[in-house]
C-alpha positions in Angstrom: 24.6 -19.9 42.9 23.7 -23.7 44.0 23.4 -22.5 47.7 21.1 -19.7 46.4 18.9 -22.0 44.7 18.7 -24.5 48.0 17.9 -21.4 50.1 15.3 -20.1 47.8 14.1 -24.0 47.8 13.8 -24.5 51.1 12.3 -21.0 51.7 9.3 -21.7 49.4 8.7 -25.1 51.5 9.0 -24.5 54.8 7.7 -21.1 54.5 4.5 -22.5 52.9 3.9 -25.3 55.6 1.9 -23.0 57.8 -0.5 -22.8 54.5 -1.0 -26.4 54.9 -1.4 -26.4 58.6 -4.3 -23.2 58.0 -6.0 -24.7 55.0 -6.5 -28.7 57.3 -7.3 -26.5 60.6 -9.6 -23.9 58.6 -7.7 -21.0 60.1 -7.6 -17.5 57.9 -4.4 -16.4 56.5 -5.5 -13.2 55.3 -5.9 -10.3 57.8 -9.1 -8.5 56.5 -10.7 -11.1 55.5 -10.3 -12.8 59.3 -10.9 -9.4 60.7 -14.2 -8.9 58.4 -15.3 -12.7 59.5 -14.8 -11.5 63.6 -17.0 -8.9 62.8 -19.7 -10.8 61.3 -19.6 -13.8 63.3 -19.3 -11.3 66.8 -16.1 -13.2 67.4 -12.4 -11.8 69.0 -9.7 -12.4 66.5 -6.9 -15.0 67.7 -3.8 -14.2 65.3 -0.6 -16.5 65.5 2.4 -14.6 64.4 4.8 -17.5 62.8 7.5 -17.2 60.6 10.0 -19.4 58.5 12.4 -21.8 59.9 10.7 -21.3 63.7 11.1 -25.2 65.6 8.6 -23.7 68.4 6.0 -22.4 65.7 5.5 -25.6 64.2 5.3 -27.6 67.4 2.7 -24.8 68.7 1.1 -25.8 65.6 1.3 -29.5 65.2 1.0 -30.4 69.6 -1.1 -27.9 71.1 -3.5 -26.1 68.1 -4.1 -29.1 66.4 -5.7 -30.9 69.7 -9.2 -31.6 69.0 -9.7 -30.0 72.5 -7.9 -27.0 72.0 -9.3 -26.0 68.3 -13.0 -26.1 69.9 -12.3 -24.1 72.4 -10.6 -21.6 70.2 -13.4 -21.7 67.4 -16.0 -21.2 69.8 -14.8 -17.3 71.1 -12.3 -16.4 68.1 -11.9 -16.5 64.6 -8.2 -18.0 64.0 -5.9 -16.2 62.0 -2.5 -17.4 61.3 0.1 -14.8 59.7 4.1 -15.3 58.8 5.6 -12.0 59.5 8.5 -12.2 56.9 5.6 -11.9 54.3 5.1 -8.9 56.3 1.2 -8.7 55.2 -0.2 -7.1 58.3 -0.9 -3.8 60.0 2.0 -2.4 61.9 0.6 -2.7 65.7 1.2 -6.8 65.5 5.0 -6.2 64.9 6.9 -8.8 66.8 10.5 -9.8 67.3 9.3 -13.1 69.1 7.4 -16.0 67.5 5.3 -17.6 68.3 3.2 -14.7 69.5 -0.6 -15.4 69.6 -3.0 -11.9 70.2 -6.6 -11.8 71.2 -7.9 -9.0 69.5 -11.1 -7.0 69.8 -12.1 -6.8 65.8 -14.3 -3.8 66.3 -11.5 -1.2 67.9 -8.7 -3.3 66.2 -7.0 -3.7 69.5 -5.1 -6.2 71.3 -6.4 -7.7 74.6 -4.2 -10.1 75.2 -0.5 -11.1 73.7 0.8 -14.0 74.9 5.0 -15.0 73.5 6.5 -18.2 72.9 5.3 -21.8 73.4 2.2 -23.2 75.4 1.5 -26.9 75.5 -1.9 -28.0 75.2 -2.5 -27.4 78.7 -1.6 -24.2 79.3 -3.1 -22.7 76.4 -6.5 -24.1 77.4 -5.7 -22.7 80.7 -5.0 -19.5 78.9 -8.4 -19.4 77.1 -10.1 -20.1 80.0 -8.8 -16.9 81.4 -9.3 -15.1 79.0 -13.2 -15.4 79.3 
C-alpha cells in the first residue's frame, strides 16, 4: 500500500511539471483550444508529445525550448502546444511510442508537416525551424 501511495505521489508531481513549464513559457496544453488559436492567429501548430518520468523531455524543455532564442523563433510561425500522452487527451493521428516528439501541423487540414523524434539542442532545433520555413 505505502509503495502505491509514493507512486501515485510521485505521479501527480512529476506528471504535473510540464504544467509548470507551459503555464512560465505560455504554451497551450489543451488541443482545441491550441488548434482554434492556429486558426485565428494564421499560425502552424508545434505540439510537443511528453510524458511522465521522460529525462530527455524535460531537458528538451528546460535547455533548448526555454532559450530566449529558440521560443521567439517558435512563437513567431506556431502556436506551441505541449501534450503528455499518458493523459491520452488528443486525437489519435499524434500517437507516439517515442517522446519527445515535436509535430508541425497545418491547423486548417489537421495534418502533420513535419515530425521530428527525440532530443534537439538548442542548435539544431533552430536549424530545424529554419528549414522548416
Amino acid at each position: 500500500m505505502k509503495k502505491i501511495v509514493m507512486l501515485l505521489l510521485c505521479t501527480f508531481l512529476f506528471g504535473a511539471e510540464y504544467r509548470d513549464f507551459a503555464k512560465t513559457m505560455t504554451y497551450e496544453t489543451e488541443y482545441k483550444t491550441a488548434l482554434n488559436k492556429a486558426k485565428k492567429e494564421d499560425k502552424k501548430l508545434m505540439v510537443l508529445m511528453i510524458s511522465n518520468f521522460c529525462p530527455w523531455c524535460t531537458k528538451f524543455e528546460n535547455k533548448t525550448l526555454a532559450d530566449e532564442s529558440v521560443d521567439i523563433a517558435v512563437k513567431s510561425k506556431y502556436i506551441p502546444l505541449i501534450i503528455n500522452k499518458e493523459e491520452k487527451n488528443f486525437p489519435a493521428y499524434l500517437t507516439t511510442p517515442i517522446v519527445p516528439t515535436t509535430y508541425f501541423i497545418n491547423p486548417n487540414k489537421e495534418e502533420i508537416l513535419h515530425q521530428s523524434v527525440g532530443f534537439s539542442n538548442k542548435v539544431e532545433f533552430l536549424n530545424l525551424l529554419q528549414k522548416l520555413k
